[in-house]
N, C-alpha and C positions, 0 to 999 in steps of 0.2 A: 118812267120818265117823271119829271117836275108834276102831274098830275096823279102820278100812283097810277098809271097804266100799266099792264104787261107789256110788254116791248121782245123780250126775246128770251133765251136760254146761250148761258156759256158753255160750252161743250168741250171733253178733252182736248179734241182736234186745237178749238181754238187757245187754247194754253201753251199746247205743246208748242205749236205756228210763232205763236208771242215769244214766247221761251227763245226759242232756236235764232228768231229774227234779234233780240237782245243779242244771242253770242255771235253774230255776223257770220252765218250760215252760208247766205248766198254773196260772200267774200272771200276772192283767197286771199291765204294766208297763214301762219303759225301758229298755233292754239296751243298753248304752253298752262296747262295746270297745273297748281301748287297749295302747299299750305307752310303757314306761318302762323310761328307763338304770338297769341296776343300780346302786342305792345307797342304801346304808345309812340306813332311816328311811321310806324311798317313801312306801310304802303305809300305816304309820303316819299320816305327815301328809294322805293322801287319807281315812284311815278319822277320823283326827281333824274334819276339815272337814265330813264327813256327818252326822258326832254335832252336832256343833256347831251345825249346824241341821235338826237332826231328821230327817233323810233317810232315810226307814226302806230296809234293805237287803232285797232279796228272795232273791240268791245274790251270791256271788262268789268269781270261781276265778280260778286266777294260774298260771301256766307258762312256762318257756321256751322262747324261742322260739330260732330257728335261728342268732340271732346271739347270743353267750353274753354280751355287754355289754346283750342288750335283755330284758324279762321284759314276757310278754302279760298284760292285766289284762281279765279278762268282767266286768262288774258289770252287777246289773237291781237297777233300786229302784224304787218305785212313781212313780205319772205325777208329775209335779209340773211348776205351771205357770212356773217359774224353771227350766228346763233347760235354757236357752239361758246364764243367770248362771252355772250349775252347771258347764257345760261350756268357758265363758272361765274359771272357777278351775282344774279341771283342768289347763288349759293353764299355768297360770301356775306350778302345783307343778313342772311340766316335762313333765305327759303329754300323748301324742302323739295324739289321738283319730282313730280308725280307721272306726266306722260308728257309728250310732245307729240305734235301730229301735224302735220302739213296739209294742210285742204286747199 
């Protein structure tokens, strides 16, 4: 604390708890992972395309991944019954679609 007390220990558990509550765990909905070459604008025009028709977001988290030209994209957004349209745009911005899962 502000004192330099001990106060506590972070523990897997509570990582993994944070982790999972970031990707809207205890949400349904679509959880569509991907990657994309780094550049300039990505995910902008992937966040543009969602607004643009209403695609409400539930999470989405972005990282790199192991090859420094590629960046991993989580998104879950709720069910919608064009996710098959959704996921040919995707493709066409230039990402790479990796799984799709329904929760």
């Amino acid at each position: 604390d502000d004192e330099k007390n001990f106060v506590g220990l972070v523990i897997r558990y509570d990582v993994i708890e944070i982790f999972q509550e970031v990707l809207g765990k205890d949400c349904r909905g679509i959880r569509i992972s991907m990657t994309s070459m780094e550049k300039e604008g990505q995910l902008a025009r992937l966040l543009d395309y969602l607004h643009h028709f209403r695609i409400n977001i539930i999470s989405l988290v972005t990282f790199d991944s192991k090859d420094h030209l590629l960046r991993r994209i989580v998104l879950k957004i709720e069910d919608n019954k064009n996710i098959d349209k959704i996921l040919r745009k995707f493709e066409e911005l230039g990402l790479r679609i990796v799984s799709v899962t329904n929760e």
